[in-house]
Wavefront OBJ file of the C-alpha trace (Angstrom):
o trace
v 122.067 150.352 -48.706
v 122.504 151.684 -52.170
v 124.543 149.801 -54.752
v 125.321 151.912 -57.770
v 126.279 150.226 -60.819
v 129.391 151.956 -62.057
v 129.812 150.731 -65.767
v 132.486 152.155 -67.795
v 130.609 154.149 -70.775
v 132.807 153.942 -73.865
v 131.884 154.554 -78.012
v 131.692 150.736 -78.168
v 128.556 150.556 -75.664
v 125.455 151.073 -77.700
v 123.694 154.226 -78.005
v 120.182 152.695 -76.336
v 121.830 151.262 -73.584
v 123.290 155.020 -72.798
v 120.040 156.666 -73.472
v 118.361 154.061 -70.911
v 121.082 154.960 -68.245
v 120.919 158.476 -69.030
v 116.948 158.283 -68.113
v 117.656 156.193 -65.418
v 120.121 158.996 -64.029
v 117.960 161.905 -64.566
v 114.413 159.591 -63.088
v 116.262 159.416 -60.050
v 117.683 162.703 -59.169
v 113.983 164.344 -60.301
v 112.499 161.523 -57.598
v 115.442 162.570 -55.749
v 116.260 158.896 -54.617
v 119.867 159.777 -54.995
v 120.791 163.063 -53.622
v 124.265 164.474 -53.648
v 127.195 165.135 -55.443
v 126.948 161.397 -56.584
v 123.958 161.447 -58.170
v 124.522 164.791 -59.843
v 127.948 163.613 -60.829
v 126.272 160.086 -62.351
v 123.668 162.537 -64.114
v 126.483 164.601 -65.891
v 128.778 161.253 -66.704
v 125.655 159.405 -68.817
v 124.831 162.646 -70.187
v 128.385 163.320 -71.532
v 128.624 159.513 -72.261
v 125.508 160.059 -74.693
v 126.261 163.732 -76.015
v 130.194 162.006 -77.269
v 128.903 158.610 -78.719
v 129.249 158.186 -82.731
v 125.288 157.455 -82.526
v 123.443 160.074 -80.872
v 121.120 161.834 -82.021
v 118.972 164.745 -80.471
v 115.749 163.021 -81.228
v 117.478 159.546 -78.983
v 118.305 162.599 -76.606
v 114.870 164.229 -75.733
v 112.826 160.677 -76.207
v 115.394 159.266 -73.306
v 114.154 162.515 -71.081
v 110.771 162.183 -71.665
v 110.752 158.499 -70.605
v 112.553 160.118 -67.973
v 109.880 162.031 -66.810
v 107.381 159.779 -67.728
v 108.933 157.090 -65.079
v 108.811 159.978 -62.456
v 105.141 160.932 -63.204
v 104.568 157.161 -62.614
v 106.232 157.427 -59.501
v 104.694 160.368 -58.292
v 101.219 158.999 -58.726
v 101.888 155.829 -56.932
v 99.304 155.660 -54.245
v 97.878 158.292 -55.226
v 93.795 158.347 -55.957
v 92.922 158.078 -59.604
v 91.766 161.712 -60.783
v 88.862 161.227 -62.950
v 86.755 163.274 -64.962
v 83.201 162.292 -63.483
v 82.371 164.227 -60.432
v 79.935 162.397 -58.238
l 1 2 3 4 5 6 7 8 9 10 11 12 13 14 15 16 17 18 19 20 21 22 23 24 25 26 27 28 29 30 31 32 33 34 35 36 37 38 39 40 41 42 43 44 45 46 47 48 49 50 51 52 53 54 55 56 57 58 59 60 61 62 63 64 65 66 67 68 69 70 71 72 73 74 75 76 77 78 79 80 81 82 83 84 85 86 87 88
């Protein structure tokens, strides 16, 4: 089963702890580990919640998708063999 954490996003809740969720959000729809209108929906709230708090700032904004996509790489080269440059 899938628990999702539903935690009501407000100006008061700091600005990191939205940027982490919005990252969180966007990881798991690019892995997608949570398909549907949920997800998608969950990916549009944090993203609003950020875009509307006092704090943000477009630099916050594109360092929280790049850990994003950082955290998917990661997961996409679980298991996977290392690539290196020697060739044997």
């Amino acid at each position: 089963m899938l628990f999702v954490s539903c935690k009501v996003m407000s100006s008061s809740t700091h600005i990191s702890a939205l940027y982490r969720e919005f990252a969180d959000a966007l990881r798991d729809v690019l892995a997608e580990n949570a398909v549907g209108p949920a997800s998608r929906g969950r990916l549009a709230r944090t993203r609003a919640a950020v875009k509307k708090h006092a704090d943000y700032s477009e630099h916050g904004y594109f360092l929280a998708i790049e850990m994003a996509f950082k955290q998917w790489e990661a997961m996409q080269n679980v298991g996977s063999p290392q690539k290196t440059s020697e060739h044997q």
